[in-house]
KOLBA-271710 format. One record per residue (C-alpha): residue in one letter; x, y, z. Coordinates in pm, 1 decimal. Layout:
SITE  code         u         v         w
SITE     A         X         Y         Z
...
//
This chain:
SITE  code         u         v         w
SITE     X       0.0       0.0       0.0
SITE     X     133.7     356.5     -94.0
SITE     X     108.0     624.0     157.1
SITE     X     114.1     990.1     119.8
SITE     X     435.5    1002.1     195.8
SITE     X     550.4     814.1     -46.5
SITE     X     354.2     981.0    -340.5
SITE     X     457.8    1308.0    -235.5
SITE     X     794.7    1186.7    -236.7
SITE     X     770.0    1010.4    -594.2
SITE     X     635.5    1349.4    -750.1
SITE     X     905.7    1536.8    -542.2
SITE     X    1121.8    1320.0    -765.7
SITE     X     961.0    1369.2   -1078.6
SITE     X     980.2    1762.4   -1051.5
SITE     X    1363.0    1676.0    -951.7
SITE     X    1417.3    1496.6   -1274.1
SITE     X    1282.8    1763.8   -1461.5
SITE     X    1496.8    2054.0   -1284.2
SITE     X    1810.1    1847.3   -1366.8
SITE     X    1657.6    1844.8   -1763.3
SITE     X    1634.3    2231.5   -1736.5
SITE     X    1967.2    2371.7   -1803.7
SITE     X    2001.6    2113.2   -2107.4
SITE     X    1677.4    2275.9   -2221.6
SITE     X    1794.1    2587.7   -2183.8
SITE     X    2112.6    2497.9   -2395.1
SITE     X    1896.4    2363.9   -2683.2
SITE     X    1592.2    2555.9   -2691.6
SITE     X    1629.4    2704.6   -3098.3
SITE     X    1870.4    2468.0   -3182.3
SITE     X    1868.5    2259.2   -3466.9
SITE     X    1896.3    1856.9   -3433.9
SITE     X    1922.7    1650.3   -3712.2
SITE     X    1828.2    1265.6   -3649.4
SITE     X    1922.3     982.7   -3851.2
SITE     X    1597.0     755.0   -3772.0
SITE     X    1687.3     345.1   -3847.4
SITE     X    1730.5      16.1   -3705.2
SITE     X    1515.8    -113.3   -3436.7
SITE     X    1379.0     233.9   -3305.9
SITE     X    1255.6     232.6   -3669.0
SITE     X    1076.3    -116.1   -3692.5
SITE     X     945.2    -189.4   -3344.1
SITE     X     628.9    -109.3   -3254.9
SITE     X     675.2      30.2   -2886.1
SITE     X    1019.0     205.7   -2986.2
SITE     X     816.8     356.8   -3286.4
SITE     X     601.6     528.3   -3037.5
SITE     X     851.0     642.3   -2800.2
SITE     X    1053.0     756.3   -3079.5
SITE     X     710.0    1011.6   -3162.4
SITE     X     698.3    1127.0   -2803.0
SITE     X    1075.7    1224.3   -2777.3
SITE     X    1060.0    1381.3   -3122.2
SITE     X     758.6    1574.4   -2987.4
SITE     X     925.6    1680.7   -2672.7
SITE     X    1166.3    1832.5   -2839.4
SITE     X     980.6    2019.5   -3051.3
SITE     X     744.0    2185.5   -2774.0
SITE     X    1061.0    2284.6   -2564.9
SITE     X    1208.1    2489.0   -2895.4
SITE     X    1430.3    2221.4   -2991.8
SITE     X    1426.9    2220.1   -3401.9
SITE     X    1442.3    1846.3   -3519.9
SITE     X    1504.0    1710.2   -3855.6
SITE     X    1476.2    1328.1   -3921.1
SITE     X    1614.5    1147.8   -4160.8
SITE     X    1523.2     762.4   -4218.7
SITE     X    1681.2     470.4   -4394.2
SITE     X    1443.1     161.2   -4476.5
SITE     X    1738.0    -135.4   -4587.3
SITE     X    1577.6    -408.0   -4438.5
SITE     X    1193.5    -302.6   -4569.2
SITE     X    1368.4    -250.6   -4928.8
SITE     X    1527.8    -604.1   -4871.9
SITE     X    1196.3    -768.3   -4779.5
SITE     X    1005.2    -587.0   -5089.7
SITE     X    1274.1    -691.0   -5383.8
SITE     X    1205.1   -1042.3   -5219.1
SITE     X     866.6   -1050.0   -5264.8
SITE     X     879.1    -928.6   -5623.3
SITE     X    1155.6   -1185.7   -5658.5
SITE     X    1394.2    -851.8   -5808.4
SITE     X    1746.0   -1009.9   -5707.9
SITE     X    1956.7    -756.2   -5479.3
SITE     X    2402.1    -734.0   -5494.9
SITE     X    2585.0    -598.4   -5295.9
SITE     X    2979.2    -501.4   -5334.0
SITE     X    3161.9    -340.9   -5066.4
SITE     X    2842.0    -357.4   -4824.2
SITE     X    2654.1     -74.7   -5062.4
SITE     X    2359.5    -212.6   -5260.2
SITE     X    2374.9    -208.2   -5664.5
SITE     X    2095.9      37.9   -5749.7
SITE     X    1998.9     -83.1   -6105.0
SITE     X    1712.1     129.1   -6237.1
SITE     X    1455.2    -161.3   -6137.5
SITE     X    1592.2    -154.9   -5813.1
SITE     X    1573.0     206.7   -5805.6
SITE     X    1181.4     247.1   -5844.7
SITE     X    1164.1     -19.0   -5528.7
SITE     X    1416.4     172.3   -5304.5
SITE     X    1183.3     539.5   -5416.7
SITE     X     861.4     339.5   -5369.3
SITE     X     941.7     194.1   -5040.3
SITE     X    1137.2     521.8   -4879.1
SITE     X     934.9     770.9   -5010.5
SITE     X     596.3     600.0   -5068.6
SITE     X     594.2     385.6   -4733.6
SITE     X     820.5     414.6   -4509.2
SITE     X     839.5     821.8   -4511.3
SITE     X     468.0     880.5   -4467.4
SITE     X     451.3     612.5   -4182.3
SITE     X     680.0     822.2   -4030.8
SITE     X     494.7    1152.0   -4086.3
SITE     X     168.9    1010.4   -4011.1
SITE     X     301.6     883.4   -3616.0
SITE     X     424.7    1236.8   -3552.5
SITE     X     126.8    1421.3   -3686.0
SITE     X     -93.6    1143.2   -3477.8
SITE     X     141.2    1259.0   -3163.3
SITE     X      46.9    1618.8   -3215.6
SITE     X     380.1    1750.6   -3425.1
SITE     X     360.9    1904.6   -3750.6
SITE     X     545.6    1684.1   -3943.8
SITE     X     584.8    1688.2   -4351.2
SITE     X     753.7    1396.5   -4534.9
SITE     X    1025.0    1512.2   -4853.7
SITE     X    1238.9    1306.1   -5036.6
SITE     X    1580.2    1555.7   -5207.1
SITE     X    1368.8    1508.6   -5527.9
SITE     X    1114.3    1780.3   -5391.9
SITE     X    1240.3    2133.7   -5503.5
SITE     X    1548.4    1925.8   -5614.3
SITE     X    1685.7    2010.9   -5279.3
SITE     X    1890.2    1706.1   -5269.7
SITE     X    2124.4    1626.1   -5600.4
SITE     X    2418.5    1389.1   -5659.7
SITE     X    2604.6    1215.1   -5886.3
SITE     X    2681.3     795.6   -5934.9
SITE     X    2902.6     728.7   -5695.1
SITE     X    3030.4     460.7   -5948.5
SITE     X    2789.6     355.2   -6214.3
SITE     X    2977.6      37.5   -6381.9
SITE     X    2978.0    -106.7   -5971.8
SITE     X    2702.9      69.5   -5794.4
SITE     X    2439.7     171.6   -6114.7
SITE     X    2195.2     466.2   -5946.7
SITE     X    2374.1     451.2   -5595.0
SITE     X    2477.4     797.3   -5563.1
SITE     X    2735.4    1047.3   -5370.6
SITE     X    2609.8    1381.6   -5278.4
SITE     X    2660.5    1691.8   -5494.5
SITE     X    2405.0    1981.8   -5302.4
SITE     X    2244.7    2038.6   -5086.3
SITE     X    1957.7    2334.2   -5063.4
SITE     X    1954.3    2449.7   -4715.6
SITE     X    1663.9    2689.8   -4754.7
SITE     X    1417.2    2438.6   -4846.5
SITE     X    1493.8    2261.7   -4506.7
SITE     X    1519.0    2634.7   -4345.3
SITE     X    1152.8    2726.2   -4493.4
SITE     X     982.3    2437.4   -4349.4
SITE     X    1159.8    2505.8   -4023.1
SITE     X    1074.7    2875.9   -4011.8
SITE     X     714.8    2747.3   -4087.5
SITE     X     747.6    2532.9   -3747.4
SITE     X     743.4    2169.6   -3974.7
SITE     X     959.8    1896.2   -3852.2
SITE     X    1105.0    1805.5   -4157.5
SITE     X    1079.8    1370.6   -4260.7
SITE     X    1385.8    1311.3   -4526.4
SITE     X    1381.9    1045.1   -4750.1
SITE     X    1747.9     932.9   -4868.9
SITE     X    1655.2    1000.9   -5216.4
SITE     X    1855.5    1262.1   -5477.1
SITE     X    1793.9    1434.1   -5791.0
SITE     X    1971.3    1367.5   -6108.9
SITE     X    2113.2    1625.9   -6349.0
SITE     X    1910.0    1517.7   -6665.7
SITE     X    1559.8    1562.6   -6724.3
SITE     X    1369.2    1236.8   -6671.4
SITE     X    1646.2    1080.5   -6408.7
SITE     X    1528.7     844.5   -6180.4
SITE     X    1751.7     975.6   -5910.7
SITE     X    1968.9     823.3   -5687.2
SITE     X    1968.9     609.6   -5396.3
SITE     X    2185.8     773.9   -5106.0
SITE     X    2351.0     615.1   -4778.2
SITE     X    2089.6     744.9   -4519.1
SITE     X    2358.8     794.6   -4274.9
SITE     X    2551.0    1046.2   -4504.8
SITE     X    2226.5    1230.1   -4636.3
SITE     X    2213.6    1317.9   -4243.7
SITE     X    2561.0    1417.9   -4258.9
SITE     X    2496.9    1676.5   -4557.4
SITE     X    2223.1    1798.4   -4433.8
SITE     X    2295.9    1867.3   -4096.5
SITE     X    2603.1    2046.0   -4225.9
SITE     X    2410.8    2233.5   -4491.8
SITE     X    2152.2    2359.2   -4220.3
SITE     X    2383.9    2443.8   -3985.0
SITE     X    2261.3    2194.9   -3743.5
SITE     X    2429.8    2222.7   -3395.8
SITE     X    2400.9    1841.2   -3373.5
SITE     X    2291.8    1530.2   -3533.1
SITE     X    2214.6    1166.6   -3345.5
SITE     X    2278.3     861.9   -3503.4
SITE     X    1989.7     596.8   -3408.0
SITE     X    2161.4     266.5   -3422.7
SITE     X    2098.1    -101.4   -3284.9
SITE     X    2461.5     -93.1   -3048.0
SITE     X    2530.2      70.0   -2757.6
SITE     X    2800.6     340.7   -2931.8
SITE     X    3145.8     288.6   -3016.2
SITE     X    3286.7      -5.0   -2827.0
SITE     X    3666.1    -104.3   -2743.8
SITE     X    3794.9    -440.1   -2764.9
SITE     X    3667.7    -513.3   -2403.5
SITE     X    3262.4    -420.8   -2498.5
SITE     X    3298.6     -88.0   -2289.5
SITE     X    3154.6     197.4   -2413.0
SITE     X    3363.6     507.4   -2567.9
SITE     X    3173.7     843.7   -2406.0
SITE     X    3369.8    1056.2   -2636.2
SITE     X    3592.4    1058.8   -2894.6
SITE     X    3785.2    1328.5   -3123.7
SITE     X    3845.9    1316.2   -3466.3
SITE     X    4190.1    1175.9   -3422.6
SITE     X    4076.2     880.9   -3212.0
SITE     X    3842.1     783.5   -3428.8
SITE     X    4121.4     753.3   -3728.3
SITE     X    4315.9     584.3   -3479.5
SITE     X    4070.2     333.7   -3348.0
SITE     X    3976.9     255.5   -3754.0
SITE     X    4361.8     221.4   -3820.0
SITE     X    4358.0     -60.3   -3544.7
SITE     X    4061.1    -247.4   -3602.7
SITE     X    3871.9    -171.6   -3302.1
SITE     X    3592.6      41.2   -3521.2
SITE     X    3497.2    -203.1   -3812.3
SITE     X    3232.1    -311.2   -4007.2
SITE     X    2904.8    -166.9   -3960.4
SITE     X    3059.6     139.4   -3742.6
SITE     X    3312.0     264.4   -4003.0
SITE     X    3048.0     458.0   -4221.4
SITE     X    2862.8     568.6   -3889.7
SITE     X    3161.9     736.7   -3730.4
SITE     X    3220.7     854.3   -4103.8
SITE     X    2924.8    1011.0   -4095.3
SITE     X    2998.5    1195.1   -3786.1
SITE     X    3325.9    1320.6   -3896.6
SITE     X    3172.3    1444.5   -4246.7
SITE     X    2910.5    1615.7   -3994.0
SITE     X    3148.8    1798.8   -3764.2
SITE     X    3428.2    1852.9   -4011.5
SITE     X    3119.7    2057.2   -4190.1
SITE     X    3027.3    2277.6   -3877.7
SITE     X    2818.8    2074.6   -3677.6
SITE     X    2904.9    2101.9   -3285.7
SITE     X    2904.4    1750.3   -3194.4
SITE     X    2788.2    1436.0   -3354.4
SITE     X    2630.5    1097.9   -3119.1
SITE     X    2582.7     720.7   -3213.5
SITE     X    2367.0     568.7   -2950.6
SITE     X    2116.3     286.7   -2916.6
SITE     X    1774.1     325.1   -3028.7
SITE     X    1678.3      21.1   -2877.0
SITE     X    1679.6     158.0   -2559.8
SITE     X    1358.4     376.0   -2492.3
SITE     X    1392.4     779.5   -2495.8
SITE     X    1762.1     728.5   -2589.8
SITE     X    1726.7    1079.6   -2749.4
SITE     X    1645.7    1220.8   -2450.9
SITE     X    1850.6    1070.6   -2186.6
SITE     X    2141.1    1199.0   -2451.0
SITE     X    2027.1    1515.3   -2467.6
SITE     X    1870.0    1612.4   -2122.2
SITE     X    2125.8    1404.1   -1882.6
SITE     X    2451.4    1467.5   -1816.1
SITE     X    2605.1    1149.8   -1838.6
SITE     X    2411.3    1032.6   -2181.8
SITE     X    2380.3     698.9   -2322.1
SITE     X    2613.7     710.8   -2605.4
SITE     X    2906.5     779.9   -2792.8
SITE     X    2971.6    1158.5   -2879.3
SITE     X    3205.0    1273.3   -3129.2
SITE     X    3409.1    1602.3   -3121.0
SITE     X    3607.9    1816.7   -3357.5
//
């Protein structure tokens, strides 16, 4: 049985835990956050909704967020089902222009307006683009005899981003660019570096990477809290940072070496990871500094 006491007490905590939030608030209030939305905060069901409600806490205390989402696995599952065969070389999928109108279909056409449609159901005011729309997004094959319509990033329209902002939008980007020729199917881009680009183009003051590990581990499991530019190189150079991490911290580098203040991979599988890294002091991540 709970007594008065003890109620009185647990809301004495609550009001603590939001004093402790304030001067993080404070900091952030106006800011701009870009979020790279994937893995399992992106395909569970109860981190799908949690993932709404920390997006939408942000954006009532003045924090500016702009997400941008990948979809491999739901691509994956849809060129299975229309038995379209899927390569990869060098872990980067071969875009061929089949595969292309799947990857648009199921970024743009699915996955970005399930996205939209949970934040607006939250109470934001979210609108889904892909860097088709106003061509805000354009590239160029990264290598067209390996990768077909897989592209690098050319340009990046800030204003287009900063108009939706001004017009208090949260912004949904789908990892999509525009081609140079009339007619061009456009290009399939690493969601993880279309965060990177934009963040820098927008002058974001920080972007989270939403991933399914803790952060950047050492060779012992333990987490890295922070890391400079130089220890990342040096951590690739000696194996610990491999695999799946190397174009994640990649993308953080690309991000800060472009103006952004500070760049964090942490786990999305944990619920309101986003906040706890942004409102605590000790965060649940890995943070990455010029």
């Amino acid at each position: 049985m709970i007594t008065g006491e003890e109620t009185v007490q647990k809301k004495i905590e609550t009001v603590q835990t939001l004093l402790e939030a304030l001067p993080f608030i404070k900091e952030f209030r106006g800011k701009t956050v870009v979020i790279k939305y994937g893995g399992s905060a992106q395909e569970t069901p109860q981190l799908k909704e949690k993932f709404a409600e920390d997006i939408l806490l942000m954006y009532l205390v003045g924090i500016k967020p702009v997400i941008v989402h990948g979809g491999g696995r739901q691509i994956n599952e849809m060129l299975d089902a229309l038995k379209i065969e899927s390569k990869f070389i060098e872990g980067q999928r071969v875009t061929s222009k089949e595969v292309m109108r799947i990857v648009e279909m199921v970024l743009s056409g699915e996955i970005n307006k399930e996205i939209v449609s949970l934040l607006n159901s939250h109470g934001a005011k979210a609108i889904g683009i892909s860097g088709k729309d106003a061509h805000f997004i354009s590239a160029k094959a990264k290598d067209f005899s390996r990768w077909g319509l897989t592209g690098n990033i050319t340009d990046v329209k800030a204003d287009v981003i900063s108009n939706l902002i001004a017009e208090k939008f949260i912004p949904v980007i789908a990892p999509i660019a525009s081609g140079s020729e009339m007619g061009h199917p456009g290009f399939n881009i690493n969601a993880d570096l279309c965060a990177s680009y934009v963040a820098k183009a927008i002058g974001a003051n920080k972007i989270i990477f939403l991933t399914d590990t803790a952060g950047v581990l050492n060779n012992n499991k333990e987490l890295f809290s922070t890391l400079t530019k130089d220890e990342v190189e040096a951590l690739k150079a000696d194996g610990t940072i491999h695999g799946g991490m190397v174009p994640k911290v990649d993308a953080c580098l690309e991000a800060i070496e472009g103006g952004v203040q500070k760049a964090h991979i942490i786990d999305g599988r944990i619920e309101h990871s986003m906040l706890l890294e942004l409102f605590t002091s000790a965060g649940v991540g890995t943070e990455i500094v010029k």
